[in-house]
C-alpha positions in Angstrom: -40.8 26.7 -13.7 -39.4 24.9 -16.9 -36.5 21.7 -16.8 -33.1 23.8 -16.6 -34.4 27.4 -15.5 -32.7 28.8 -12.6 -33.9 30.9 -10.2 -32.7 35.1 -9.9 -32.4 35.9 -6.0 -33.9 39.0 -4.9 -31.2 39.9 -2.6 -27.6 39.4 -3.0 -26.0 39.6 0.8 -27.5 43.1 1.8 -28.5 44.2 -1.4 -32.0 44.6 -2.5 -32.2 43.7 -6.5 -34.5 46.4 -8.4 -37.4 44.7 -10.8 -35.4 45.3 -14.1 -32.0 44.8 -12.5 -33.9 40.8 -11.9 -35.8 40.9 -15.3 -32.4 41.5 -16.8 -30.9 39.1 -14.7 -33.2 36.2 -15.5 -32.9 37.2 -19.0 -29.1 36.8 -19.0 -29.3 33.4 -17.6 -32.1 32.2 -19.9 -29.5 33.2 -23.1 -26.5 31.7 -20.6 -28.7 28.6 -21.3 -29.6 28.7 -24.3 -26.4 29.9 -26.1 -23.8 29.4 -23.7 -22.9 33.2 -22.9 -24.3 36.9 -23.5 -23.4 40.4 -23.3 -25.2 43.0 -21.0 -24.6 46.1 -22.5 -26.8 48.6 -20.2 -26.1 52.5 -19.6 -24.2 54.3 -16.6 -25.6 53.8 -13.3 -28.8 51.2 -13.8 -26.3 48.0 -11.5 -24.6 46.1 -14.4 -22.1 44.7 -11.3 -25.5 43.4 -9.3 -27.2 42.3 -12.6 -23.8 40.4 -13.4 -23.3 38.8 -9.4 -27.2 37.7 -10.2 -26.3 35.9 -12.9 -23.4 34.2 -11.4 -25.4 33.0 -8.1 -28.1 31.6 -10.4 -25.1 29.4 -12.0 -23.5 29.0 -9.1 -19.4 27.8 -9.1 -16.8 29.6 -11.3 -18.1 32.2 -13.4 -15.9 34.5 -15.2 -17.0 38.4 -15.3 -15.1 40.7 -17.8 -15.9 44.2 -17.5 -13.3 47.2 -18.4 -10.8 48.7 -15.1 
């Protein structure tokens, strides 16, 4: 692992993280660090919420999530 890459968990409490829901993750946090935010656009039904709670527990803290109601 490189200086300043986090790691993606493979569970979240008693969820299981699918291998693209964690690519996407890890990919999300790599732009995170390199460009200080990013967008996941991704269709219906493929875990956006899991991909985003991924993201945030590699950070850690306060992270802020917007998604529409």
């Amino acid at each position: 692992m490189c200086a300043g890459q986090r790691d993606v968990a493979e569970r979240l409490g008693d969820v299981m993280l699918r291998a693209h829901q964690r690519t996407a993750a890890a990919r999300l946090v790599s732009l995170v660090d390199v460009h200080g935010g990013a967008m996941l656009a991704e269709p219906v039904g493929v875990g956006k919420t899991y991909i985003a709670l991924a993201v945030s527990a590699a950070f850690g803290g306060r992270t802020l999530i917007a998604a529409p109601a």
